[in-house]
N, C-alpha and C positions, 0 to 999 in steps of 0.2 A: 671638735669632738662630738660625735652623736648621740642625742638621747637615748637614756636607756628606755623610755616609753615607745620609740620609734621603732628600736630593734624591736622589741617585744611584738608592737605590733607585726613589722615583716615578716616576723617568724612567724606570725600567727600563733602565738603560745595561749593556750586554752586558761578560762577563765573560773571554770568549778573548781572547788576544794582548795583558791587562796585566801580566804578572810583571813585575820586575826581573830584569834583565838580567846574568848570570854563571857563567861555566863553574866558576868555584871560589869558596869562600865561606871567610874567616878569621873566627871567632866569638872575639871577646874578652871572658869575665869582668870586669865591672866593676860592683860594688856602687853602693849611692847612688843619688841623682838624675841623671837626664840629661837637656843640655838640645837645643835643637832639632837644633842640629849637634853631637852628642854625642860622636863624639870630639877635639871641641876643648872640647867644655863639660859634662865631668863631671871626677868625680877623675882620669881618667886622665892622665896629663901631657900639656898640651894639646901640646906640642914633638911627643910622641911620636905623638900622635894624627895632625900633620900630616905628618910624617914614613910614617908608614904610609899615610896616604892617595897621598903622592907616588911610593912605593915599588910600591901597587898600579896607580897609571895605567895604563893600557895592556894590562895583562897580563892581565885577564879574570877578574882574583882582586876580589872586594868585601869589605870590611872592613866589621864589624857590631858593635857592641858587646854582650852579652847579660847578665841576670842573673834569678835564682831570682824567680818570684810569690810574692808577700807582700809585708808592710809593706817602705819602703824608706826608713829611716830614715838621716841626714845622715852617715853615716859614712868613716870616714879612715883605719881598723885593719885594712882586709882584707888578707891577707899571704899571699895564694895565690891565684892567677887560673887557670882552666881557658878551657884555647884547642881549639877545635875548627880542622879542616879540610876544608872537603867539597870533593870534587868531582862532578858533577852528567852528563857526557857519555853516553849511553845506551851500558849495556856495559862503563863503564870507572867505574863509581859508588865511591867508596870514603869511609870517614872516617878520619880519624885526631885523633888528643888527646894534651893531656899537663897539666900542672899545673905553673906555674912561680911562684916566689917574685916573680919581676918581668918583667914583659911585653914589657921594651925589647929582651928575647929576640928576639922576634918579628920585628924588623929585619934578622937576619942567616937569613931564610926567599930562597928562590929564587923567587919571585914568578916570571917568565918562564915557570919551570918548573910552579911547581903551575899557573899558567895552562894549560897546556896538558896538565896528568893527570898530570903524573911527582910522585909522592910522594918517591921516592928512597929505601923505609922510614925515614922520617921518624916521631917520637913511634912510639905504640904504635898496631895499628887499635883501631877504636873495631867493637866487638861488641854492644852492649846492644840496646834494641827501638831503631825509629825517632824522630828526634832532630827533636822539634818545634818550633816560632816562632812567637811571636806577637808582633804590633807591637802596644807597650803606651806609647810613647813622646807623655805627652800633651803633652809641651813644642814635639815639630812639627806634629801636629794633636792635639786635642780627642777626636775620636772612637775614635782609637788609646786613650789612655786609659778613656773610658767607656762603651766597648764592644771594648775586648781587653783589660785586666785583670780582667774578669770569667771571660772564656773563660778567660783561662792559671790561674787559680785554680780553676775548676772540673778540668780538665784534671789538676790538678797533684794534687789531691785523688781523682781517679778513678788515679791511680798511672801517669799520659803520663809520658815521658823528655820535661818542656817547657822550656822556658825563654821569660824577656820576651826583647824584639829590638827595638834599635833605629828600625830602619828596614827594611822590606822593599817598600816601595812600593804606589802606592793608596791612600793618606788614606780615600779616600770608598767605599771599598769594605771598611773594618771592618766586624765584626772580620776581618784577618786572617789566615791560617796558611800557613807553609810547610813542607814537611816534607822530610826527609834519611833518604838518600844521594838519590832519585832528583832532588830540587827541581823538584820542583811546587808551585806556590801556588794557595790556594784566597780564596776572598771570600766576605764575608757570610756567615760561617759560621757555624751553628750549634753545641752540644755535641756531638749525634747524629752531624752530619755531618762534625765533626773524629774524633768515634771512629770512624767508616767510614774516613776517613782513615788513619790509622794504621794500623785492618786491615789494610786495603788493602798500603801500604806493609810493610807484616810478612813478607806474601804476594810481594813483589815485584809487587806490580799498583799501580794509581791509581784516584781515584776522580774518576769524570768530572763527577758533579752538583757544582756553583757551582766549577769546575775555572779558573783565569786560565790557566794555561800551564805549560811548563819554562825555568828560570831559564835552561837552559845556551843559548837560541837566542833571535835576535833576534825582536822582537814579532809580524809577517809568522807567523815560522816557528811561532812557540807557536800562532798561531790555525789555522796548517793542520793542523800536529800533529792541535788538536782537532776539525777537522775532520774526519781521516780515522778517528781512535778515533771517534768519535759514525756514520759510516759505517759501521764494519765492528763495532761493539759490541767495541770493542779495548782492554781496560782493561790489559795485561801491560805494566808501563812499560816494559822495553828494549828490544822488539820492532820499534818506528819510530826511524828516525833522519831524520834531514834532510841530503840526500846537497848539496843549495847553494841558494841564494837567489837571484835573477836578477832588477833592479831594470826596469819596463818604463817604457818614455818612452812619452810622450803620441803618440799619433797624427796624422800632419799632417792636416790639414781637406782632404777632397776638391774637386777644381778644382769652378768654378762655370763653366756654362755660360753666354756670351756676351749679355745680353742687349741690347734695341733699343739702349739710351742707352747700350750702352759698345760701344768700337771694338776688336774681335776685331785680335790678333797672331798670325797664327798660327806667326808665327817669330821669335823673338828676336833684337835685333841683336848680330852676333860684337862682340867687346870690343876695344876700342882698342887699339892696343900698348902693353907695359908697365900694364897693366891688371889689379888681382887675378884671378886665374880663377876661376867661380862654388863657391861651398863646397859640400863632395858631401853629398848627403842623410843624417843620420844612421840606423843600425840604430834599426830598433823593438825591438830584445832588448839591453838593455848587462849582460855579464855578466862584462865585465873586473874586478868587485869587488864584494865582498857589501856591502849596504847597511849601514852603522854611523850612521845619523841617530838622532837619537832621535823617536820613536811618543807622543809625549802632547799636540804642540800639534798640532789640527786646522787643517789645508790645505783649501782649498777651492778650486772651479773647475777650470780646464786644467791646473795645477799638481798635484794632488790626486797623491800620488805612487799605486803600483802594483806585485805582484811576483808571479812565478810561483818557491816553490816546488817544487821535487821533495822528494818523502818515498821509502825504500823499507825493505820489511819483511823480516826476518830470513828470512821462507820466499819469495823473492827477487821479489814484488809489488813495485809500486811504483807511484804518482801524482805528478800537478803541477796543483799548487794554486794558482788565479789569488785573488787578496789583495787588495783594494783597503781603503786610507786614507782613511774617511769623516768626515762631521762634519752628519752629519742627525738627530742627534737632537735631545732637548730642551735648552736652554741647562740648565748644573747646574755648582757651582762644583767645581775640581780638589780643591780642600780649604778648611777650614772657614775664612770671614772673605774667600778667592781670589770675583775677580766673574763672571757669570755667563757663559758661554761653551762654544760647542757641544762637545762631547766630540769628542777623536778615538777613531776608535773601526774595528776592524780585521775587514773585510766580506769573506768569503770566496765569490766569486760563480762557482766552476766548482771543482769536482774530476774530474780525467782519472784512467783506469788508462793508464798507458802499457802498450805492445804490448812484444814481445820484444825487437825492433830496436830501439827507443827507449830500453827499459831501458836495451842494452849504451849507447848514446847517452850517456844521462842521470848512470850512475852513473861514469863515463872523463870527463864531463866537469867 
């Protein structure tokens, strides 16, 4: 059976607009094996696992469970857990950690709140180099294991601050990596190209070669992000932000003109009394609310969803980036054993600079 990382690669299925999706990230220590849904199926107390899941809904925080590269032998004695915090929003990046005998801690955390950046000084900050991920988890796909426990061992031996991880999303695009405070994730990554990583990250910058995105925006936005860095050679990660998201509806099909075999109206008859009155044309822009659908199962057709981005940059630039949700590449499975099926895959087909008037527009609105 062939890797789903291998098709991926053959097809050549494009790398922008896959992260995973989260403004804050709760990393939990837990030794052992992990199984596919890992915090209901390792040592951790699977109560507690769901518990934490329930606790994050909603609030933009994802719970991940992590532990050190090397052997990971069936153990039951570990009697200190280290809990990271990140948060990932451009400008407002921060980590924070601590070390607790028992992790049921962790339920009395403000979720709401770290969603949304407020640490509270909360644990200690976290100071050391950048805090790296690799999905090494081969109990949900196959290829996480035998191609990211390689990387985090090498990684780990070159002296990276790494750790395994659970889940960070992408099966088919091991190995791999995400890196902390600014959360970007990378794919198919190499050794070289995770050390540029980390560089990079040290620097406060990112590295744009096999770049997926930033966790903290939804998938739309991570691909325009990399659109406008790959534009303006813009690797300074806090410099862009994504000022809103703007979902576009399909366009109605232009009239058709009249022909022989059909009987031209050129007025419609007024409506009966008591008679629905005709429903008003909808906007071609809906930007009453940011898209929250999830970006992996490909739409096709008239439905095919659509989004104009705005980005603007710290030296007061700014674009709007039209995004469309494709599904034209090669059939290739989501992950290893999954059937074969067009990728969705996130096609950035215009970048505008807006003008001065539009700026003040774009960023009020």
């Amino acid at each position: 059976m062939s890797l789903c990382a291998t098709a991926s690669r053959e097809a050549a299925e494009p790398l922008a607009g896959t992260a995973a999706t989260a403004r804050t990230w709760l990393l939990v220590e837990q030794t052992g094996p992990w199984g596919a849904k890992a915090l209901t199926a390792s040592h951790l107390d699977p109560a507690l696992g769901r518990a934490l899941e329930a606790a994050a809904k909603g609030t933009g925080v994802r719970v991940a469970l992590i532990r050190r590269p090397g052997r990971h032998a069936d153990r039951h004695d570990a009697t200190r857990h280290r809990l990271f915090l990140a948060h990932t929003a451009p400008g407002r990046s921060w980590i924070r950690t601590t070390t607790v005998a028992d992790p049921q801690s962790a339920l009395g955390l403000d979720f709401a709140a770290l969603g949304a950046g407020e640490h509270g000084d909360l644990w200690a900050p976290y100071t050391g180099e950048p805090l790296v991920l690799v999905c090494t988890n081969g109990k949900r796909d196959r290829c996480c294991a035998l191609l990211g426990r390689p990387l985090a061992a090498d990684l780990a031996a070159a002296g990276t601050e790494v750790w395994e991880v659970t889940h960070i999303g992408g099966h088919r695009f091991a190995p791999t990596l995400f890196v902390l405070p600014y959360g970007y994730a990378y794919g198919r990554t190499s050794l070289s190209l995770a050390a540029d990583a980390v560089a990079a990250a040290r620097s406060g910058r990112i590295a744009l070669d096999h770049c997926r995105g930033r966790s903290t925006w939804d998938r739309p936005a991570q691909a325009a992000d990399l659109a406008v860095r790959e534009l303006l050679g813009e690797d300074r990660a806090d410099v862009l932000d994504v000022v809103r998201t703007d979902r576009l509806l399909p366009q109605p099909p232009p009239p058709q003109a009249p022909t022989r075999s059909q009987d031209p109206s050129p007025q419609a008859p007024a409506p009966s009394p008591g008679s629905p009155s005709p429903q008003a044309p909808k906007p071609l822009h809906d930007t009453t609310s940011r898209d929250t659908a999830p970006h992996d199962t490909a739409v096709t057709g008239e439905e095919a969803p659509a989004w104009t981005v705005t980005l603007a940059h710290s030296d007061g630039r700014a674009w709007r980036v039209t995004v469309e949700q494709r599904a034209d590449g090669a059939p290739a499975p989501a992950s290893c054993g999954a059937p074969l099926d067009p990728p969705a895959r996130m096609a950035v087909t215009a970048v505008t600079a807006v003008t001065a008037t539009e700026d003040s527009t774009a960023l009020s609105g």
